[in-house]
C-alpha positions as CSV (number, residue, x, y, z in Angstrom):
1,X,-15.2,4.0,11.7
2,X,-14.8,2.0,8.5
3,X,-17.3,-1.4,8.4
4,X,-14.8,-4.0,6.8
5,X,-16.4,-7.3,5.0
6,X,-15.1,-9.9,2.6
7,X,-16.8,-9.9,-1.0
8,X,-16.4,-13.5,-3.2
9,X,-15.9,-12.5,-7.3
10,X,-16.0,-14.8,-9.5
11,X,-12.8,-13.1,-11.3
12,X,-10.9,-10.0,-9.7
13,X,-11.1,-8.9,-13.8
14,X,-13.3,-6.3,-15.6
15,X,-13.5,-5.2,-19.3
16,X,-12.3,-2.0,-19.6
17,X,-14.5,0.2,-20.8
18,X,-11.7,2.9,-20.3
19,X,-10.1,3.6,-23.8
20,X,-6.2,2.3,-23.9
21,X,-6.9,-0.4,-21.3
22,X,-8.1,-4.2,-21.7
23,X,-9.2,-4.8,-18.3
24,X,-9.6,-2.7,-14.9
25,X,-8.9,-4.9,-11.3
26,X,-10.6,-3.4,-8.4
27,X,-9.3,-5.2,-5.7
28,X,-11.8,-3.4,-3.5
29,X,-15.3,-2.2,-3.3
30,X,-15.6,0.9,-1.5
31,X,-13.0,4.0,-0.6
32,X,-12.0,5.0,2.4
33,X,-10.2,8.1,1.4
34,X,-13.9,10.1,1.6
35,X,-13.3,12.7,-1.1
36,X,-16.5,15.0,-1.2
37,X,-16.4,14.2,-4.8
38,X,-16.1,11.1,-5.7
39,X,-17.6,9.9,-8.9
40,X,-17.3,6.4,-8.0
41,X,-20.5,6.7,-5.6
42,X,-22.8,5.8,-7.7
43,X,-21.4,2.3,-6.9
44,X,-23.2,2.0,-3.4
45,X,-26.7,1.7,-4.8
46,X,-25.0,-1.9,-6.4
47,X,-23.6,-2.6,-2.7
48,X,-26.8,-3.1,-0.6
49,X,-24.4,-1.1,2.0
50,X,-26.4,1.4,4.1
51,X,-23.3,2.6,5.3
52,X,-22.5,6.1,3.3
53,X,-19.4,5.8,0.5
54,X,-16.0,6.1,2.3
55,X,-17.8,4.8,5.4
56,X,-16.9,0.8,4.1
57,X,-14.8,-1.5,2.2
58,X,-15.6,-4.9,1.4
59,X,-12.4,-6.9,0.3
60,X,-12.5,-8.8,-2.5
61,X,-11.6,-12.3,-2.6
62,X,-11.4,-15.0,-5.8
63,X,-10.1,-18.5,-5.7
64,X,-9.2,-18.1,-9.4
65,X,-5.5,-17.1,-10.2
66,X,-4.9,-14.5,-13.2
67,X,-4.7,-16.2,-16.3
68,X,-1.3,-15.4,-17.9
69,X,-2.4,-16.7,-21.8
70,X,-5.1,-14.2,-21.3
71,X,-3.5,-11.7,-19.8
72,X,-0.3,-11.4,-21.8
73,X,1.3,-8.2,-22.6
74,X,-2.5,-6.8,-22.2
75,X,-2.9,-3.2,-20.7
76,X,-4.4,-3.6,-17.0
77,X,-5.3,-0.6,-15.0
78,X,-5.4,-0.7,-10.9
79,X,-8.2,0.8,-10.3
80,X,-11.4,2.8,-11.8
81,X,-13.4,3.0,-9.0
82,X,-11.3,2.7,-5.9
83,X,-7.5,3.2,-4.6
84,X,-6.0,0.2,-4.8
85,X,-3.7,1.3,-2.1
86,X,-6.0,2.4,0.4
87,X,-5.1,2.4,3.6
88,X,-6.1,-1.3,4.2
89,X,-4.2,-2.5,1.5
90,X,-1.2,-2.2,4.2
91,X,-3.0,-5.2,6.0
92,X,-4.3,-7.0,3.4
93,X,-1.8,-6.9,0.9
94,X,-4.4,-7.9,-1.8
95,X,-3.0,-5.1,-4.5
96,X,0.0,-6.5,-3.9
97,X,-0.5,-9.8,-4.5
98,X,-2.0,-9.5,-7.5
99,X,0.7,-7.3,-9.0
100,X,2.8,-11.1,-8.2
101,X,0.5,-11.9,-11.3
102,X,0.5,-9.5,-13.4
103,X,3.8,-9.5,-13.3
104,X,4.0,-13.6,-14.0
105,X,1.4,-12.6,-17.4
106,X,4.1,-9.8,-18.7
107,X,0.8,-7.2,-18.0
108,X,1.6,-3.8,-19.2
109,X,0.4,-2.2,-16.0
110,X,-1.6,1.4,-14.7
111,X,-1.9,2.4,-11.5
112,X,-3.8,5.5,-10.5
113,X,-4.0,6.1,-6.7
114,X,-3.6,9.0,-4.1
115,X,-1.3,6.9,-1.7
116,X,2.3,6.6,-0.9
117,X,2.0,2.9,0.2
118,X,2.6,2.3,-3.5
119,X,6.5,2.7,-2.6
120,X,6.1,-0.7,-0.5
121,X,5.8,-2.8,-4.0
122,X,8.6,-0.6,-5.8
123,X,10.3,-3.9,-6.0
124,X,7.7,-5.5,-8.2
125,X,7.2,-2.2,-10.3
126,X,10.7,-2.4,-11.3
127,X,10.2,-5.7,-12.7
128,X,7.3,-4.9,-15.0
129,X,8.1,-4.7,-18.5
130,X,6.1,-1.8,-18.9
131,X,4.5,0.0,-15.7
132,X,3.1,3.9,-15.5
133,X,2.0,5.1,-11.6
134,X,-0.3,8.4,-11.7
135,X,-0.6,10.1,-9.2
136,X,-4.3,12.1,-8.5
137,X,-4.3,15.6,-7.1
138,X,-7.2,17.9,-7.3
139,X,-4.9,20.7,-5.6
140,X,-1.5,21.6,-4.2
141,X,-3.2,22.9,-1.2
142,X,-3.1,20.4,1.9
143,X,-5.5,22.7,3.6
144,X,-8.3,21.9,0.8
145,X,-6.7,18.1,1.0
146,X,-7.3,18.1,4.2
147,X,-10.9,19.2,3.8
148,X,-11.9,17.3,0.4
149,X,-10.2,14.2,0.9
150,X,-9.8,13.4,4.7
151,X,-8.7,10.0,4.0
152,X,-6.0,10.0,1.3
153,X,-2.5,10.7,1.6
154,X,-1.0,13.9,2.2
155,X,0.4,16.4,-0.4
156,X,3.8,16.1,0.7
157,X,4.1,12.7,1.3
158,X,2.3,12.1,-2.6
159,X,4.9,14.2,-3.9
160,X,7.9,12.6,-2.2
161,X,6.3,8.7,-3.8
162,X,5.7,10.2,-6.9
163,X,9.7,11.9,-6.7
164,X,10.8,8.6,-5.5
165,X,9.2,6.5,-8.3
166,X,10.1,8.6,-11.0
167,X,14.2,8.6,-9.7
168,X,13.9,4.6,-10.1
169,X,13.2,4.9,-13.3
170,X,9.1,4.2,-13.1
171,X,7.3,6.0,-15.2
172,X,5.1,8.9,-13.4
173,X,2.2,10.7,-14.5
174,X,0.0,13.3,-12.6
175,X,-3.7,13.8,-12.6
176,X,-5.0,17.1,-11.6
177,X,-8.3,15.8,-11.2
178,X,-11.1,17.1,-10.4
179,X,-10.0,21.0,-10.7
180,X,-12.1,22.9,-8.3
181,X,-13.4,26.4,-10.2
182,X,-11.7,29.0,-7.7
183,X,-10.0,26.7,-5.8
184,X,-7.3,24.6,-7.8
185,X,-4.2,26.1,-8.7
186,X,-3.2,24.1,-11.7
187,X,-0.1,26.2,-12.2
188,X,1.1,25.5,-8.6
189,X,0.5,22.0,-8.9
190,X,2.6,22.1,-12.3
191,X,5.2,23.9,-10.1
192,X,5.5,21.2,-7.2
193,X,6.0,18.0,-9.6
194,X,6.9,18.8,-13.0
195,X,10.1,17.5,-11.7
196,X,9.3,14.3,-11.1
197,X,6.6,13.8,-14.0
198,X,6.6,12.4,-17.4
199,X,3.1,13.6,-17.9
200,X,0.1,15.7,-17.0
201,X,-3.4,15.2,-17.3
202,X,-6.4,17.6,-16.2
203,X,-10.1,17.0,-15.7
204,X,-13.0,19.0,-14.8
205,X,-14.8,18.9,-12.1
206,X,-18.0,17.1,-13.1
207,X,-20.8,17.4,-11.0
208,X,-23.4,14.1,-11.3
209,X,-26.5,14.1,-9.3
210,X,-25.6,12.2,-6.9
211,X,-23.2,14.3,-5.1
212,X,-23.9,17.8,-6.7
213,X,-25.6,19.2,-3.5
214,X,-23.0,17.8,-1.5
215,X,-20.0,19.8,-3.4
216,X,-22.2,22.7,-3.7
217,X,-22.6,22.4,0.4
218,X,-18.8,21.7,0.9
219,X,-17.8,24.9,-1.0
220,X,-21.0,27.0,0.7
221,X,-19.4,26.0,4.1
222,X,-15.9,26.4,2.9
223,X,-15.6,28.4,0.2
224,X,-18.4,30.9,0.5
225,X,-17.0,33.8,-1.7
226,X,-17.3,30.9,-4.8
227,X,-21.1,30.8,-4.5
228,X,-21.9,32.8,-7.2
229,X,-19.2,30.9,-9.9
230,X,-20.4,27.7,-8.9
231,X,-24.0,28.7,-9.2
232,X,-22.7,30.3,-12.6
233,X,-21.0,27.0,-13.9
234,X,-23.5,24.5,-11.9
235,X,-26.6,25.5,-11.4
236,X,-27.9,28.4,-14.0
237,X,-29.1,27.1,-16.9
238,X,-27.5,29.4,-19.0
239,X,-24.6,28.0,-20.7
240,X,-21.0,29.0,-19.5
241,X,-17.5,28.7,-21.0
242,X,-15.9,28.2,-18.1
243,X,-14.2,25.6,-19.0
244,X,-13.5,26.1,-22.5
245,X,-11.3,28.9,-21.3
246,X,-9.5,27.1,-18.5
247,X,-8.7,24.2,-21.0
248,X,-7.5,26.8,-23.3
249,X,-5.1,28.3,-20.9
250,X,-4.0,25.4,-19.4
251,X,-3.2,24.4,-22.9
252,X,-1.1,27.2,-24.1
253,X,0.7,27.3,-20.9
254,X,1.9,23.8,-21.2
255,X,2.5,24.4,-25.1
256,X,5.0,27.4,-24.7
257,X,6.6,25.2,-21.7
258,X,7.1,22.6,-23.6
259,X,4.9,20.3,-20.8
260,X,3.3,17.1,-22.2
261,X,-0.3,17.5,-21.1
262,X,-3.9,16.3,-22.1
263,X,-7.2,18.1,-21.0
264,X,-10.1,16.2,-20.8
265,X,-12.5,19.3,-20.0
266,X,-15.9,18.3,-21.7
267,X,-16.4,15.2,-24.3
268,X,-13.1,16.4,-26.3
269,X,-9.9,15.5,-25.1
270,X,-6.8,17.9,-26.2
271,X,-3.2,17.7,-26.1
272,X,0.0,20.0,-25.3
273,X,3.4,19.7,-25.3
274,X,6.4,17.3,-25.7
């Protein structure tokens, strides 16, 4: 059961803090899609909710239109720390509506979600004079889906959005983010959407305090046989090159298939491909 509430802003935009964007819109507060590890929890401590994350979502409302002289041919992203196409947004249409705007200021737009309801504002992404849609998978596997983000949209029916966008001529990108040690197959998730992407990007999976013992418990429960790596990676203090080596294979994969990727594995970013 998902507690809905309004929430009053005094603008619906945020400096980005994000490198390549001006400003981030989160048209909501709170994510419903309950990923077990979501780095936008921390947010809830700012809430007052005692409802856990993914268990609310306040809607956020502003009397003050977009300001297209301030907004002009600036680079927004939708969202950092929710999905602005939750499955609310179907109801509220509040993503939506301020696409209308974006679009009216010439915005060079960003969306990163993990929902096919995107496909309901094709029409308006069509008209943008410059609009990228990423798509966020931490695996190919529904099965793990299914158990690590309950709430978000399937595999297939991602896939299909992201096939359909990128066939109107919107320009895709997918995030294999966060990679789960022992659990992601990047290579399979290269596989089922190189087709229909202009882009990859991969992260780590980065384990704050917050949510560490939550993961660890998730994959414990789950995943038992991956105790001792994630204990190796996680929770020794002895330094591990994990991911150094996973970046560097992910990297000379894409290289030699000529697949334009960036890693993002630790404070360095690298790039591969066309």
């Amino acid at each position: 059961m998902i507690n809905i509430a309004t929430a009053p802003v005094k603008t619906y935009l945020s400096k980005s803090k994000i490198p390549g964007f001006d400003y981030v819109i989160n048209p909501y507060i709170g994510c419903p899609h309950k990923c077990v590890y979501c780095y936008a929890e921390y947010m809830r401590k700012f809430t007052g909710h005692p409802e856990e994350w993914g268990d609310f979502l306040d809607v956020k409302t502003c009397e003050v239109p977009l300001r297209p002289a301030k907004l002009f041919r600036t680079r927004v992203m939708l969202s950092s720390v929710t999905d602005p196409y939750n499955p609310y947004e179907k109801q509220y249409e509040l993503t939506r509506r301020l696409l209308k705007q974006l679009l009216f200021c010439q915005a060079q737009v960003y969306i990163l979600t993990k929902s096919p309801l995107i496909l309901r504002d094709l029409d308006l992404l069509k008209q943008f004079p410059s609009c990228e849609v990423a798509f966020s998978y931490s695996s190919a596997d529904e099965s793990f889906r299914q158990l690590a983000e309950p709430g978000a949209g399937s595999t297939a029916d991602k896939t299909n959005a992201l096939k359909t966008l990128h066939e109107a001529g919107i320009k895709t990108a997918v995030m294999g983010a966060p990679l789960f040690p022992g659990i992601s197959d990047w290579k399979a998730l290269i596989e089922l959407t190189r087709p229909y992407t202009d882009r990859y990007g991969f992260d780590s999976l980065n384990m704050r305090p917050a949510y560490q013992r939550k993961v660890l418990t998730f994959v414990e429960k789950h995943y038992p046989q991956l105790v001792p790596l994630y204990s190796e990676i996680y929770v020794q203090e002895e330094p591990t090159d994990y991911w150094q080596k996973l970046g560097e294979e992910i990297q000379n994969y894409c290289r030699q298939e000529n697949i334009r990727a960036e890693i993002y594995f630790g404070s360095s970013r690298s790039y591969s491909g066309g």
